[in-house]
DOKOL-541580 format. One record per residue (C-alpha): y, z, x; residue in three letters. Coordinates in steps of 0.001 Angstrom, whole numbers, padded with zeros to 6 digits, always signed. Each point is the difference from the previous one (the first is absolute). Layout:
BEGIN
YZXAla/...
END
This chain:
BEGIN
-028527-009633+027913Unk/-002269-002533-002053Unk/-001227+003287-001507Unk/+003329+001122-001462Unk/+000752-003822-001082Unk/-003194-000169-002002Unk/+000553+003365-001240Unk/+003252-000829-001053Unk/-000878-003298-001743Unk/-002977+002189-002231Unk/+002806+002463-001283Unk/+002258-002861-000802Unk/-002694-001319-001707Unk/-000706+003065-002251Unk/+003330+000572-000297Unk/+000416+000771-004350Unk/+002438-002036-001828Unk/+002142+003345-000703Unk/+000313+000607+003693Unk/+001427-003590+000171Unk/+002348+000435-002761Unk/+001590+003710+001580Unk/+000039-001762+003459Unk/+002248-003126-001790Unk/+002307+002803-001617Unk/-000093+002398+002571Unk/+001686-003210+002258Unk/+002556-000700-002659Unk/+000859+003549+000306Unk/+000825-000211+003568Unk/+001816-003126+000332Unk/+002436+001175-003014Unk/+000514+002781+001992Unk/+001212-001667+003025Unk/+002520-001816-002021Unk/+001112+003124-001474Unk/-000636-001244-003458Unk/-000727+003020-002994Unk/-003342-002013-001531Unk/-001587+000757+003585Unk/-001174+002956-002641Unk/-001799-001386-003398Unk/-001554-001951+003093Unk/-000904+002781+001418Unk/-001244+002469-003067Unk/-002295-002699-000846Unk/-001820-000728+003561Unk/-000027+004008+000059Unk/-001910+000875-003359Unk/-002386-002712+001047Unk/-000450+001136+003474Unk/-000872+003453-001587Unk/-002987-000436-000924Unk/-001485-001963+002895Unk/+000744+002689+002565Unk/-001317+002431-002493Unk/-003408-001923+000030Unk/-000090-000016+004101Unk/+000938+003737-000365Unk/+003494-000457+002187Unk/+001270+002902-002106Unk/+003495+000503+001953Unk/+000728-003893-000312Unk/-000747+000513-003736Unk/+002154+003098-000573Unk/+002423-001913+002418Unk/+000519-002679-002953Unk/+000426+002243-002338Unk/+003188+001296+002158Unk/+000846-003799+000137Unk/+000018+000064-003864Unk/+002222+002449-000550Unk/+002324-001076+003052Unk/-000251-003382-001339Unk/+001129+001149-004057Unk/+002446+002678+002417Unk/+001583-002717+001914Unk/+000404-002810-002653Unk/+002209+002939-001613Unk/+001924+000840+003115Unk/+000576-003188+001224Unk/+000996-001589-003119Unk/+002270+003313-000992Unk/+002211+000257-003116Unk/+001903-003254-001597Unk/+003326+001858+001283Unk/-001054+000693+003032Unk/-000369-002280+003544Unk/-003289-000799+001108Unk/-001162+002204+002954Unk/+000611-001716+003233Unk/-002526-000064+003501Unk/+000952+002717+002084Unk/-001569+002017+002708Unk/-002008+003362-000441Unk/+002607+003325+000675Unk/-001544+003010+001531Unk/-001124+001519-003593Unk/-001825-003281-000692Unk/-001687-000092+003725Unk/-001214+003844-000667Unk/-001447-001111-003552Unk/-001762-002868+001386Unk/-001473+002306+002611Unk/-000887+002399-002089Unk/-001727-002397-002645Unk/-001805-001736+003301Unk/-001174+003253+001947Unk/-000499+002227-002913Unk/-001913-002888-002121Unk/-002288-000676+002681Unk/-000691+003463+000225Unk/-000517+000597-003789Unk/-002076-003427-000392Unk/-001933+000820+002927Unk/-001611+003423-000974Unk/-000358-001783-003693Unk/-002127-002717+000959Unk/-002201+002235+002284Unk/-000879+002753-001766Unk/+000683-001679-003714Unk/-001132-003809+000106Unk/-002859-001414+002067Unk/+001876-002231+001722Unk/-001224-000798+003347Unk/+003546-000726+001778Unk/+002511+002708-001152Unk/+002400+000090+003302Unk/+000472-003439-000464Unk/+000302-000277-003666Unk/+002555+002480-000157Unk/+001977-001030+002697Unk/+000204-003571-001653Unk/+001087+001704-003503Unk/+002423+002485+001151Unk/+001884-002408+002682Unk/+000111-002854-002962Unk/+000935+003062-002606Unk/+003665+000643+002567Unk/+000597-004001+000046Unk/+000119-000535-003382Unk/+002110+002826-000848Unk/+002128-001457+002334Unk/-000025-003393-001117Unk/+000552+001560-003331Unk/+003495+001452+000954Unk/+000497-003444+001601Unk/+000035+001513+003449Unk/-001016-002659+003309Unk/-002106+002409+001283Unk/-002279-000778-002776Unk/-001741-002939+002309Unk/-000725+001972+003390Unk/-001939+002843-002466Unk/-001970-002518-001807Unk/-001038-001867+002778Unk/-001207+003070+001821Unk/-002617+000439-002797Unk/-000704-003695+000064Unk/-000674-000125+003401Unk/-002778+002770-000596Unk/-001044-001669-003000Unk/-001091-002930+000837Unk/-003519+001078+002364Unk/-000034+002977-003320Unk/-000584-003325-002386Unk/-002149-002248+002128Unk/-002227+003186+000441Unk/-000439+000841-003755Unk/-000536-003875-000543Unk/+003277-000659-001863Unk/+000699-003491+002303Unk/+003122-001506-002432Unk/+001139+003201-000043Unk/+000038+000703+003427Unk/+001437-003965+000832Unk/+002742+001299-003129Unk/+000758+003331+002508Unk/+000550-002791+002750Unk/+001974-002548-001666Unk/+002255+003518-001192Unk/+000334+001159+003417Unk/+001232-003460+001365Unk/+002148-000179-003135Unk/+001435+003412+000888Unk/+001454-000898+002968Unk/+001816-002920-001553Unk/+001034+002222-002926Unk/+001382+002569+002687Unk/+002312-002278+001816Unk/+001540-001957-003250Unk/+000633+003911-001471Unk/+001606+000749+003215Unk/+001714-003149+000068Unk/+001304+000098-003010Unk/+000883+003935+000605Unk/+002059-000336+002982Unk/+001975-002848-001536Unk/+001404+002404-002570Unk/+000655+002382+002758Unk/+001529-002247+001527Unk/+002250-001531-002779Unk/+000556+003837-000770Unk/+001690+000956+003612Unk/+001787-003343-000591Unk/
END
């Protein structure tokens, strides 16, 4: 245990200024999502063009194609959620069967893909995790892009695998970031579905 403290402490020591700066936005990101509140994305482009390049440099090339999705989700879903002038706002709802086999599809088949990539393409040294991080993170934030609850339970699946992922590859704010996410996840989950079954509710009413 004294090990893994003193181990820890070094990284956080080393840690680069730019890694501090993504973790800052990349917490923005996530709290302005839980309050359902549209600048959860220029938040979130900026923590993701500056994580780009660090998980480049540790060669986690999944996580780094992974923010790329998250750029164009995030440009994808400032657009969606904010709509035209003349039309409402898109409103929290829960995933239909179409949007359940999409987010399967994007989750099974991207690990797949991102998984034969990285081992025969890149010389990355974990690929089955790597992928599996990417391509569960790549169905949450299409969900949370169409604004669906479900969003939450898919990102914190790749969190939860993310976090050893980080700490392994010596990425330590980044990995406490992934923890701080997944904690702020749950949180996020139960004020969605809060909020969602109220305008059920007022609906049946």
């Amino acid at each position: 245990m004294q090990h893994w403290i003193e181990l820890f402490i070094t990284q956080i020591k080393e840690t680069s200024p730019l890694q501090w700066i993504a973790t800052v936005f990349g917490m923005a990101e996530v709290l302005l999502a839980k309050r359902n509140n549209i600048l959860l994305y220029p938040a979130g482009i900026i923590g993701i063009v500056l994580s780009l390049y660090l998980l480049v440099d540790v060669k986690l090339y999944a996580e780094a194609a992974l923010n790329m999705y998250y750029l164009i989700m995030s440009i994808y879903g400032w657009i969606y959620w904010t709509r035209k002038r003349d039309e409402p706002p898109v409103q929290i709802s829960y995933a239909n069967r179409s949007e359940w086999i999409v987010t399967l599809a994007i989750s099974l088949g991207g690990w797949a893909v991102l998984y034969l990539l990285l081992k025969y393409f890149t010389p990355s040294d974990v690929p089955i995790l790597d992928s599996f991080v990417s391509s569960t993170a790549w169905a949450g934030m299409w969900l949370l892009a169409r604004r669906k609850i479900e969003n939450w339970v898919l990102l914190n699946i790749s969190n939860f695998v993310a976090v050893p992922l980080l700490f392994y590859k010596g990425l330590p704010l980044f990995a406490c970031l992934t923890i701080f996410l997944f904690v702020v996840a749950i949180f996020g989950f139960f004020d969605w579905k809060k909020k969602l079954d109220g305008k059920i509710n007022i609906a049946v009413q």
